[in-house]
C-alpha positions as CSV (number, residue, x, y, z in Angstrom):
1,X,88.2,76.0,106.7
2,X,89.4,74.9,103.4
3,X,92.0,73.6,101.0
4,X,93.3,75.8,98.4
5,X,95.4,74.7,95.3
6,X,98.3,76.9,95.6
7,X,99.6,75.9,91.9
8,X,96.2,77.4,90.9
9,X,94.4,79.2,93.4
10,X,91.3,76.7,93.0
11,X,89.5,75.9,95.8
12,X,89.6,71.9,96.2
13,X,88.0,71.7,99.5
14,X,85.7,73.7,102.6
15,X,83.5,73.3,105.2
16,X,82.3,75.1,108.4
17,X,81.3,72.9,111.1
18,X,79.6,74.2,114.9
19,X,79.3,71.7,117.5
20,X,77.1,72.3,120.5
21,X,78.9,70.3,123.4
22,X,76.7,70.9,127.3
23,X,79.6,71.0,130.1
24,X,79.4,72.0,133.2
25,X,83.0,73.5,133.0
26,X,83.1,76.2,130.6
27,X,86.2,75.8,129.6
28,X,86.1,71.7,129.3
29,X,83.1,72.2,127.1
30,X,84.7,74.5,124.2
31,X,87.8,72.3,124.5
32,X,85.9,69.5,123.8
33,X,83.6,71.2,121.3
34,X,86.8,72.5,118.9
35,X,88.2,68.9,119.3
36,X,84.8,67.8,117.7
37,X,84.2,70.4,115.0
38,X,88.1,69.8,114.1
39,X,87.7,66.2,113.7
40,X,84.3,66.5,111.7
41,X,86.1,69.0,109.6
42,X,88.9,67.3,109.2
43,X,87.3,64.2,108.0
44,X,85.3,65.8,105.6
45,X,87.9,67.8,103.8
46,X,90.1,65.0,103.2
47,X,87.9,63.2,101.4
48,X,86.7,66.4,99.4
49,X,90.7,67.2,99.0
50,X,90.8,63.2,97.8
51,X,88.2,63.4,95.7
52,X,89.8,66.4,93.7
53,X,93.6,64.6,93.7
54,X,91.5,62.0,91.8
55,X,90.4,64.0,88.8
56,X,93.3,65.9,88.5
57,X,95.4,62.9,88.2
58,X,92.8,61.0,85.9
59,X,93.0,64.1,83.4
60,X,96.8,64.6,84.2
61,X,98.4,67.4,82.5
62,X,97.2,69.6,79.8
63,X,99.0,70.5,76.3
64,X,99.6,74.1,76.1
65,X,101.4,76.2,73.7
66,X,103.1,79.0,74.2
67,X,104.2,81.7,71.5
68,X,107.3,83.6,72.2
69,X,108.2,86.5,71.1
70,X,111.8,88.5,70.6
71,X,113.6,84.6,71.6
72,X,116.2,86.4,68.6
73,X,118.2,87.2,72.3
74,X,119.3,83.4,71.9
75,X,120.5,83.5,75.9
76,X,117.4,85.1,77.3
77,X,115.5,82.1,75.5
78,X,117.8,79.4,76.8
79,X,117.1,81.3,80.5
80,X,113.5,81.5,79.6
81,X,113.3,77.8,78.4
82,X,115.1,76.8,81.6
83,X,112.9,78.7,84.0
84,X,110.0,77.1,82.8
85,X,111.0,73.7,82.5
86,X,111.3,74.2,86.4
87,X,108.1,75.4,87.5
88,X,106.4,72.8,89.3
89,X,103.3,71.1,87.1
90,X,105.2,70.9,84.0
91,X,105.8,67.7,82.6
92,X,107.0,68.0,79.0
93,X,108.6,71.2,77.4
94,X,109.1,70.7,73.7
95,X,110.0,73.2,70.6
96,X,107.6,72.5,67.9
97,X,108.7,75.8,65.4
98,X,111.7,78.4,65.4
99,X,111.3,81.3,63.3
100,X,113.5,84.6,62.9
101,X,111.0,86.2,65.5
102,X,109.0,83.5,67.6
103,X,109.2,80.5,68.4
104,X,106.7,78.2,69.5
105,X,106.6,76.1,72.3
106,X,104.6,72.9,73.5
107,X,104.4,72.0,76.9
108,X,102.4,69.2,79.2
109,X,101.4,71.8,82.6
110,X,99.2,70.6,85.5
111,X,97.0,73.5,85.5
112,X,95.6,76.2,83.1
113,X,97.5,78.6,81.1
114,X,96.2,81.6,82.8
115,X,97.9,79.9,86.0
116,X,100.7,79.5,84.3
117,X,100.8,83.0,82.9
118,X,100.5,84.1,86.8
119,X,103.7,81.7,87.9
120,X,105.7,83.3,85.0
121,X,105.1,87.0,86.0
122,X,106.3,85.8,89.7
123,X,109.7,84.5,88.4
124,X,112.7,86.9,87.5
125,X,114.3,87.0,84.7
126,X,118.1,88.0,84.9
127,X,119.1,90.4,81.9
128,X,115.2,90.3,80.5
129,X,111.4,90.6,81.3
130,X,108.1,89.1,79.8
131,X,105.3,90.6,78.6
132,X,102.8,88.4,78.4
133,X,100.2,89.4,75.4
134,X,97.6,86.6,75.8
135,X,96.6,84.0,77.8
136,X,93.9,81.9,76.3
137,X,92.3,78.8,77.9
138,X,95.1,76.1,76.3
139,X,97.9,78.9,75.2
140,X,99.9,81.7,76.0
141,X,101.6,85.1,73.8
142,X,105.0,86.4,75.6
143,X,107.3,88.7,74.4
144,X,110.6,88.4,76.2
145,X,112.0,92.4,76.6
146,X,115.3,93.1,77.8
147,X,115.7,95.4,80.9
């Protein structure tokens, strides 16, 4: 059993538990040994899965900037923009420099840009596509290419 992250894919919690249970009904005795090994499970991986809520939230989001590339299609930027204001984990979404061929892009995300380079290449883009270039540990390159 275990807990997985799905923002991330990290694994926040497991365990695997046996219980040896003697019955004299056969079928009394593995109902009672699941019920145990559930509950011992159970117990432990809410306190692992607690544990890990806790340092997430005492680091809280990360700053990550991401370069993007061809944003000269004004209205696949503002679709872009929008998009990714909207995945879940990201806090903050500021412009910090426009230029005839990038623009650059600060955000606060709740994970690591390689997750976030995974969420993006989930999403569709109506009109355009992204090609991302790099994805570095606190950044991200993206070109935005029409269809």
């Amino acid at each position: 059993m275990g807990a997985i992250r799905t923002d991330t894919g990290e694994i926040l919690a497991q365990s695997n538990r046996s219980v040896l249970i003697a019955d004299t009904d056969d079928s009394t005795g593995s109902q009672r040994a699941l019920t145990e090994a559930g509950a011992q499970t159970g117990a432990l991986l809410s306190g692992q899965i607690q544990k890990a809520w806790q340092q997430v939230e005492e680091t809280g989001p990360v700053l990550t900037t991401i370069v993007v590339k061809g944003g000269y299609q004004l209205a696949h930027f503002v679709i872009f923009r929008r998009i990714l204001s909207e995945i879940p984990g990201v806090s903050a979404l500021q412009t910090s420099s426009i230029m005839p061929e990038e623009t650059i892009l600060e955000i606060e995300y709740e994970g690591t840009a390689q997750s976030m380079a995974e969420t993006l290449l989930l999403k569709s883009f109506n009109g355009f596509g992204i090609n991302i270039t790099d994805a570095a540990p606190d950044s991200l390159r993206l070109s935005l290419v029409p269809n």
